[in-house]
C-alpha positions in Angstrom: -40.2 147.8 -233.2 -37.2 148.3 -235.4 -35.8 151.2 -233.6 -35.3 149.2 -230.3 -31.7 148.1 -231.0 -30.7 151.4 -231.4 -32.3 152.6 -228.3 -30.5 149.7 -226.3 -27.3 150.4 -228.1 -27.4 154.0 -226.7 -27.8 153.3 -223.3 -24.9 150.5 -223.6 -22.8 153.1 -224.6 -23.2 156.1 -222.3 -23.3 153.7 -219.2 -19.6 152.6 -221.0 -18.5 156.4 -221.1 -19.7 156.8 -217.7 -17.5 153.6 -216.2 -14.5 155.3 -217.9 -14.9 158.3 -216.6 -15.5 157.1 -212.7 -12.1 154.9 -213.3 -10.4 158.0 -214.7 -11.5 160.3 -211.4 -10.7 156.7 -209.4 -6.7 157.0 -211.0 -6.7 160.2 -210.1 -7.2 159.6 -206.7 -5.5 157.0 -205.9 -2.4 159.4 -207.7 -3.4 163.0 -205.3 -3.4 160.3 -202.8 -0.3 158.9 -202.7 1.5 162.9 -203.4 -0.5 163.7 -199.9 1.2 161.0 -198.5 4.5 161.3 -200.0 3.8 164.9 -197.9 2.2 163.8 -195.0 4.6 161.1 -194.1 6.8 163.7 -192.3 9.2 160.8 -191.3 12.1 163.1 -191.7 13.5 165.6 -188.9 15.7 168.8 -189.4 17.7 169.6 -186.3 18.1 173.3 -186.6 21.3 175.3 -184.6 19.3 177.2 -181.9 18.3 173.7 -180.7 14.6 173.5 -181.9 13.7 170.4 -184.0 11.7 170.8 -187.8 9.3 167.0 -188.2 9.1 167.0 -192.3 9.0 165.5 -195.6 12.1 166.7 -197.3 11.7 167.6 -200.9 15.1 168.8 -202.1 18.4 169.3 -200.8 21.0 171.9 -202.3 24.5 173.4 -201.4 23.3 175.7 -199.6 19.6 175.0 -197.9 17.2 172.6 -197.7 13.6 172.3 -198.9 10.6 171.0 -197.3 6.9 170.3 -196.5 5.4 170.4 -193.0 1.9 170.1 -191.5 0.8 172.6 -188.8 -1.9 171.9 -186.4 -4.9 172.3 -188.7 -3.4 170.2 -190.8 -2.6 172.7 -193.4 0.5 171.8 -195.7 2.8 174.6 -195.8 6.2 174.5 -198.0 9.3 176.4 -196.8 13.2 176.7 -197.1 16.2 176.9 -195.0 19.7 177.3 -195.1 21.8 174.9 -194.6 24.4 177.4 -192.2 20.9 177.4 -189.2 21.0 173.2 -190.1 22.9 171.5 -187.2 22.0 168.1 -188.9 19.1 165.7 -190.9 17.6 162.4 -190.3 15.5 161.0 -193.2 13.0 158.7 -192.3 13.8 159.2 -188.8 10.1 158.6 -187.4 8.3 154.7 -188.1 4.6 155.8 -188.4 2.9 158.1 -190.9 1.4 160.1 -188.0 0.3 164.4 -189.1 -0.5 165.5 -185.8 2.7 166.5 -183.9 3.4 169.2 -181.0 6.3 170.2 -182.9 3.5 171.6 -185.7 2.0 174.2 -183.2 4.1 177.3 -185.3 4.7 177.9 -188.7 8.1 177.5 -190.0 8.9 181.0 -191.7 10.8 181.2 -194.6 14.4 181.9 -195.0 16.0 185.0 -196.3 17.2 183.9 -200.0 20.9 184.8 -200.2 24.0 182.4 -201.1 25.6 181.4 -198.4 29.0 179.0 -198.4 28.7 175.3 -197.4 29.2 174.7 -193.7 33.4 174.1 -193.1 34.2 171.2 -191.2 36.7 172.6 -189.6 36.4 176.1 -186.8 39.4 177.7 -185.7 38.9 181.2 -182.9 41.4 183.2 -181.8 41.2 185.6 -178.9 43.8 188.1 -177.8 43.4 190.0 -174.8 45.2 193.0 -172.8 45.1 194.8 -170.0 47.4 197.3 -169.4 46.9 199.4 -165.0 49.0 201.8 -163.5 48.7 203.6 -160.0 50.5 206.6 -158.7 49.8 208.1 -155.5 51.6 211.4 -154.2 51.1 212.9 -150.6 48.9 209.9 -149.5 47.1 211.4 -146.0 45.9 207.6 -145.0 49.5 205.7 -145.9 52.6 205.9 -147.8 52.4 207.2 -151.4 52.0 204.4 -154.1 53.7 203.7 -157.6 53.1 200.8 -159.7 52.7 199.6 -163.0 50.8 196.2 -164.1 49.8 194.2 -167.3 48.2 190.9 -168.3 47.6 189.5 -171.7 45.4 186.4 -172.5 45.8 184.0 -175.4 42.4 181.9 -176.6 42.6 179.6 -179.4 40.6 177.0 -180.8 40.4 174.1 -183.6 37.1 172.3 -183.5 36.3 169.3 -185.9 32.7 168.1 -186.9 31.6 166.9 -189.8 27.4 166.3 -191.1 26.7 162.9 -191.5 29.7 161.5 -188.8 29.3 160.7 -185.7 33.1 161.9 -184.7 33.6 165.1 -183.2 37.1 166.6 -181.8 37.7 170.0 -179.6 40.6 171.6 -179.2 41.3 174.6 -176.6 44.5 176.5 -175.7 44.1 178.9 -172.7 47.2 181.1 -171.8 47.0 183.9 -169.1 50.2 186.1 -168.6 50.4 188.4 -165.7 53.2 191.0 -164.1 54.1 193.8 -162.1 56.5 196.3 -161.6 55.6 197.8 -157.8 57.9 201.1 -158.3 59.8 203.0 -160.4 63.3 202.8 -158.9 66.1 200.5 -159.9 65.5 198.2 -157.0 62.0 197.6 -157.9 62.0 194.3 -160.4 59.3 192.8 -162.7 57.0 190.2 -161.0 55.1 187.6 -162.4 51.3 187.9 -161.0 50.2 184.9 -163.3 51.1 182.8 -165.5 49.2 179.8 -166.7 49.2 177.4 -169.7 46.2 175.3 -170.3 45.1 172.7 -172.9 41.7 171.2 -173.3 40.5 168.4 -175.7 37.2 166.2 -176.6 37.1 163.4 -178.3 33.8 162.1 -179.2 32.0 159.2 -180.9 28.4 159.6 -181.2 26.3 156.7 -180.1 22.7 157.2 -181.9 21.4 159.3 -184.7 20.1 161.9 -182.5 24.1 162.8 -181.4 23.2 163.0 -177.7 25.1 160.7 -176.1 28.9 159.8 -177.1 31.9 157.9 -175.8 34.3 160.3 -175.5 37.8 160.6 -173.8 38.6 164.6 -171.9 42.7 165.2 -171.9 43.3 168.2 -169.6 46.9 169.8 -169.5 48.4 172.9 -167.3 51.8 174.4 -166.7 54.1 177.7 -167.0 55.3 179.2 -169.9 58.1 181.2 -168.4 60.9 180.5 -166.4 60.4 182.0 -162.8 63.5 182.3 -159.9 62.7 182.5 -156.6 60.6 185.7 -155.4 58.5 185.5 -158.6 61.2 187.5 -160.7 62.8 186.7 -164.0 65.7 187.0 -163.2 68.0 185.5 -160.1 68.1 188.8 -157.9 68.2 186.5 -154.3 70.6 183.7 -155.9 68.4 181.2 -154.7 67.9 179.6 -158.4 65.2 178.8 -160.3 61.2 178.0 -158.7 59.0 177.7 -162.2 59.5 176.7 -165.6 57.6 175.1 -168.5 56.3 171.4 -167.8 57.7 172.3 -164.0 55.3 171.5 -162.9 52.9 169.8 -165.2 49.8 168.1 -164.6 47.7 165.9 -167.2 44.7 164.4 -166.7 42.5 162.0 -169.1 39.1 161.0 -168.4 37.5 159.0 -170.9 33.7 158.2 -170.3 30.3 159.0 -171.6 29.0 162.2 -172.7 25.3 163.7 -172.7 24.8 166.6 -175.6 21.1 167.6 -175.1 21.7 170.0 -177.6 24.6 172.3 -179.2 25.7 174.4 -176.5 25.8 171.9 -173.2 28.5 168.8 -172.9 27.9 166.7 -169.4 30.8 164.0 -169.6 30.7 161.3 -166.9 34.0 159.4 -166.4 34.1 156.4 -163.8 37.6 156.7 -163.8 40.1 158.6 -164.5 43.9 159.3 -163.9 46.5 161.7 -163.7 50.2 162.4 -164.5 52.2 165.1 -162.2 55.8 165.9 -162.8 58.7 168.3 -162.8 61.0 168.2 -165.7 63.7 170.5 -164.6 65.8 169.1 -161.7 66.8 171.9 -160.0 63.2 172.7 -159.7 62.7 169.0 -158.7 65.5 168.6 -156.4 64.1 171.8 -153.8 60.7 169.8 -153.5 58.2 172.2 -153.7 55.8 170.6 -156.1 56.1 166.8 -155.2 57.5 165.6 -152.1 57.6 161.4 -152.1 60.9 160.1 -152.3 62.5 157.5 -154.3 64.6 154.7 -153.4 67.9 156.6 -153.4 66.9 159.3 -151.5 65.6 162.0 -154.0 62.7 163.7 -154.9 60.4 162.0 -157.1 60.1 163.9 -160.7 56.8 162.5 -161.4 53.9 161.0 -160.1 50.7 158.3 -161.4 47.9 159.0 -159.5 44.2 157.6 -160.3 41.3 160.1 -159.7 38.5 157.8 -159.7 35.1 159.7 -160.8 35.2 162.9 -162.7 32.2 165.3 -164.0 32.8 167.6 -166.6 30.4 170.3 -167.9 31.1 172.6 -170.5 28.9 175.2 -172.2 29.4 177.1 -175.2 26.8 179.7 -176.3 26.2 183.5 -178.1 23.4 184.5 -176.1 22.8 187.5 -178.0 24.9 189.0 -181.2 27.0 191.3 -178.5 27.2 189.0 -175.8 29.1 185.1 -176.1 30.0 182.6 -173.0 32.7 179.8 -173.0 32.4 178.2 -169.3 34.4 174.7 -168.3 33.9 173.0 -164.8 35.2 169.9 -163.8 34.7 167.8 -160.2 37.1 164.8 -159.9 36.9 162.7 -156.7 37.6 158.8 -156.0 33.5 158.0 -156.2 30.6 159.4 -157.8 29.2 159.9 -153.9 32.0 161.6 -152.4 32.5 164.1 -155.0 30.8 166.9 -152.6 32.7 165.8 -149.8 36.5 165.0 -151.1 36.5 166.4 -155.0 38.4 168.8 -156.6 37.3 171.7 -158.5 38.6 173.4 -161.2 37.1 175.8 -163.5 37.7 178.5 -166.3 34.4 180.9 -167.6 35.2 183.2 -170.3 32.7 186.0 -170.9 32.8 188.2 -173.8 30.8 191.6 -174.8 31.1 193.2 -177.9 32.2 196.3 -178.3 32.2 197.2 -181.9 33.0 194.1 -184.8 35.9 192.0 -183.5 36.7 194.2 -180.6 35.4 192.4 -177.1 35.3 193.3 -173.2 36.0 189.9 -171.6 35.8 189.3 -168.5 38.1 185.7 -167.4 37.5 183.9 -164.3 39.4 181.0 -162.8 38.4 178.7 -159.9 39.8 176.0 -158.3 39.1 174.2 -154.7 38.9 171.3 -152.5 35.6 170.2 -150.9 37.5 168.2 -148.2 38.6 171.9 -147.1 36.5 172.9 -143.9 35.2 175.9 -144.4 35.1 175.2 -147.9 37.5 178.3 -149.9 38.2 178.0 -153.5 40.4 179.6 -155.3 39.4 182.4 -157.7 40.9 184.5 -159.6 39.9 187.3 -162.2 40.8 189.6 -165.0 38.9 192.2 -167.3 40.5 192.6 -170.5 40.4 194.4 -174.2 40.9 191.6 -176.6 40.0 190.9 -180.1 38.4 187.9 -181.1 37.9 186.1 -184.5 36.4 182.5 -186.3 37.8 181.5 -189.4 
């Protein structure tokens, strides 16, 4: 009877042990529970540069790439890396709930190719040089009279493009030049002729509205004129004595459009103005005084050298994109017409679609397209215009 205490005693103590050990597996737990979470919260988003979106937890953030946990759709945890130079931008703690199961989790994420790469510039700048040189010569001609000619056109594309990760301002910046002449013979009489020559600046200025970047109030500034100074029979010099007929800002023509702008994702820009105005002018008078680009009077009699005129509605799309490594587009379109409704039946059209094949490195085939109409024409006819080219291209 003696020994009972010690027997009691004994049982106290391994049901004690036992306690500690369940509150120990308990701790531990409660701690593998709250990593999982920490993992399976995915409340973060990665919006990648081919346009496809990453839901994740974001564990670490470097110079140069990102690092992160995602769930697929068995609800396996897989851990991965990108660089930050395929990151258009990140939201943290983007998405409210705690959910796992997401359509975007139906492919694995695969890992990145570990090399350094430098951190994203804010600013872009492209340069594009084109030329095109043609020459035809004809001798004993059985159909028509022999022909002799000589031809040439050069293109100038530049760009400086502002975005930076983290703001919600954006800026473009596009100068498009186009230079085009002729020399139809060979004699003395036969003079240089301009075929084309067009000057044209384009610029976005955007503020994003939500985190997502999609839509932005933005104002479009669109500017054209000549470069050179042209006399009468599209010569540079005055061989028929009847002055001058183009020069630079005569004419001009300016247009601003400010409005709202849809960006579904990196390559497309649908801007919708309700309103929008333009400014036409010619700056040189003798240009001015033969009225050939405005013909409205003024009080004392003389051509007007400028003119305020509001547009109304205006659609803009443009759309950037490298299809492939050898193959790029640049396309801008914009429809301007006093309503939204009547743009199909009174707007005006004007567009510019740059297409670009590689050749070999910085050396492109590009093929550049202008066209311009009116809608209230009947049959409708727009204007278009093209040119092949050999340019070289380069982003700095």
């Amino acid at each position: 009877m003696q020994k009972m205490p010690s027997l009691f005693k004994t049982a106290n103590e391994n049901k004690m042990k036992q306690v500690r050990f369940n509150a120990k597996i308990y701790l531990l737990g409660l701690f593998l529970l709250a990593v999982s979470i920490q993992i399976f919260a995915q409340r973060d988003i990665i919006y990648k540069t081919d346009s496809t979106q990453v839901r994740c937890r974001i564990l670490k953030a470097t110079t140069d790439k990102y690092e992160y946990a995602f769930v697929d759709s068995t609800n396996k945890i897989f851990k991965t890396r990108i660089l930050k130079s395929l990151v258009d931008s990140v939201n943290y703690n983007f998405y409210d709930s705690n959910l796992v199961q997401s359509k975007m989790f139906t492919k694995k994420t695969k890992p990145v190719t570990e090399e350094v790469i430098p951190v994203q510039k804010n600013w872009k700048f492209t340069l594009g040089i084109g030329l095109n040189v043609e020459s035809i010569i004809e001798f004993n001609n059985p159909f028509g009279s022999d022909k002799k000619s000589l031809s040439g056109t050069c293109s100038i594309d530049a760009g400086v493009n502002y975005s930076k990760d983290g703001s919600r301002f954006a800026m473009t910046n596009e100068v498009h030049y186009i230079f085009g002449l002729q020399k139809p013979g060979f004699t003395s009489t036969d003079h240089l002729q301009r075929v084309t020559d067009d000057f044209n600046f384009l610029q976005d200025l955007s503020l994003a509205i939500g985190k997502t970047k999609k839509w932005n109030f933005n104002v479009i500034a669109k500017a054209s004129t000549s470069f050179f100074t042209i006399y009468d029979g599209e010569y540079f010099k005055d061989y028929t004595t009847l002055g001058k007929s183009k020069a630079f800002l005569s004419p001009y023509d300016v247009t601003i459009s400010p409005g709202i702008k849809w960006q579904p994702n990196k390559y497309l820009r649908i801007s919708l103005s309700p309103y929008s105005f333009n400014l036409y002018g010619v700056k040189n008078q003798q240009i001015s005084a033969k009225g050939i680009f405005i013909t409205d009077l003024d009080a004392s009699g003389n051509y007007k050298r400028n003119l305020f005129k509001r547009l109304g509605a205006e659609v803009n799309i443009w759309y950037d994109r490298q299809i492939r490594k050898w193959l790029n587009v640049q396309y801008r379109l914009g429809v301007s017409s006093s309503y939204f409704e009547k743009i199909a039946k009174n707007g005006l059209m004007d567009g510019l679609f740059i297409t670009r094949v590689k050749l070999v490195k910085d050396l492109y085939l590009t093929h550049r397209a202008t066209l311009k109409g009116d809608f209230a024409m009947s049959p409708f006819k727009p204007y278009y215009n093209q040119s092949i080219l050999l340019s070289y291209s380069k982003t700095f």
